[in-house]
C-alpha positions in Angstrom: 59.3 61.8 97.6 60.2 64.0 100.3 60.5 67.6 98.9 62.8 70.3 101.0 62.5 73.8 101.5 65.1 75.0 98.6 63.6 72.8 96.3 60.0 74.7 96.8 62.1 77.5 96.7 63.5 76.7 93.4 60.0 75.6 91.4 58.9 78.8 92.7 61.8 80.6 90.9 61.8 79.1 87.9 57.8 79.3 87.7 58.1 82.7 88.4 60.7 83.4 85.9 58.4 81.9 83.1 55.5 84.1 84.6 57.8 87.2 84.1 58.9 86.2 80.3 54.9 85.3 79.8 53.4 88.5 80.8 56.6 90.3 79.4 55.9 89.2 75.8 52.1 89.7 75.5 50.4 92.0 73.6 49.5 95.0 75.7 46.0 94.8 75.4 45.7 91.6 77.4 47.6 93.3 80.2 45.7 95.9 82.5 46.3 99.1 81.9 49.5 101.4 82.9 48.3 104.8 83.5 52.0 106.5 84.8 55.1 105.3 82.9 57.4 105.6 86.7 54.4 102.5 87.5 56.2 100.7 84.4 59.3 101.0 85.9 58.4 100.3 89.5 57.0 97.3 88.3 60.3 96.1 86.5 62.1 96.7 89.7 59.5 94.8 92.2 59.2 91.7 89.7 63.0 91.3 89.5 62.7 91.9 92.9 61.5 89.1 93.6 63.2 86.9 91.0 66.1 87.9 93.2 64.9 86.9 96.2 63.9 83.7 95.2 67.0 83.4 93.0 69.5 83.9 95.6 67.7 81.7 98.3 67.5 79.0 95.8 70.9 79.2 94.8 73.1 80.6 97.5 76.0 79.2 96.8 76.1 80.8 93.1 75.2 84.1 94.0 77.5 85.4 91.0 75.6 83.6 88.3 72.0 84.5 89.5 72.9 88.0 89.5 74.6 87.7 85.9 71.6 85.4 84.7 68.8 87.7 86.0 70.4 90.7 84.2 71.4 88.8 81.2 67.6 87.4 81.3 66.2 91.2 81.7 68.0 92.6 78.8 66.7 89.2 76.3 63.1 90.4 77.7 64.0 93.3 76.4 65.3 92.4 73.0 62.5 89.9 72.1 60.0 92.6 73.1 62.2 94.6 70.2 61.4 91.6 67.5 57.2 91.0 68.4 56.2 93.6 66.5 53.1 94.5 69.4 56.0 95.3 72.4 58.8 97.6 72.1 61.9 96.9 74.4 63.4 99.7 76.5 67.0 99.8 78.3 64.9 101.6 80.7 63.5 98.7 81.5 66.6 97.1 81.8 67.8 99.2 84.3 64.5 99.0 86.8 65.0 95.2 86.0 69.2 95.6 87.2 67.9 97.8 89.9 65.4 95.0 91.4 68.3 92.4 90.8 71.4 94.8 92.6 68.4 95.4 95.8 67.6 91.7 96.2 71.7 91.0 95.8 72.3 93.4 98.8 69.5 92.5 101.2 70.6 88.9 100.5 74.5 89.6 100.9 73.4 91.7 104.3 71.1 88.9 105.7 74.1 86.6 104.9 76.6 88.2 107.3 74.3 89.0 109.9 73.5 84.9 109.7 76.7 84.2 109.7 77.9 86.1 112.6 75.5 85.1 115.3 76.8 82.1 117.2 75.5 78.6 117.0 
């Protein structure tokens, strides 16, 4: 089986994705430590970040959805961290999450027109 780029692409999105909700819904002692909260946040808005990036490239053509998904995916995060009892959730969180999502969305959208108005 041949494999193609976007498929690559796409294992590494999903994989990520699980990765996120894994180390999302641990107890914090087997995480390293978080000395300054703005880290916290920074590192909401890097890992959805990159779920973005990997998200859009995999699935250009539904650029809609993976923007609505990755929120929608951010705020559940959120709300099962609510229910473990060891996490708390935060719609601060959310919002570095939304942040990481809206940044990856607009580099995407602007490497998309510049793409598309080069000539063959």
């Amino acid at each position: 089986m041949k494999w193609n780029r976007i498929a690559i692409v796409r294992i590494g999105f999903w994989g990520a994705s699980g990765l996120v909700l894994l180390l999302s819904l641990l107890p914090t002692e087997q995480l390293p430590p978080i000395t300054l909260d703005i880290w916290d946040k920074a590192q909401h808005a890097l890992g959805f970040l990159f779920l973005g990036v990997l998200g859009f490239w995999s699935y250009a053509h539904r650029h809609m959805r993976v923007l609505l998904g990755l929120l929608i995916f951010g705020a559940a995060i959120e709300l099962m961290q609510s229910v473990t009892g060891w996490r708390h959730g935060d719609w601060l969180d959310w919002l570095a999450d939304a942040l990481g999502v809206v940044v990856a969305y607009f580099l995407f959208y602007e490497l998309s027109l510049k793409n598309a108005s080069q000539p063959l």
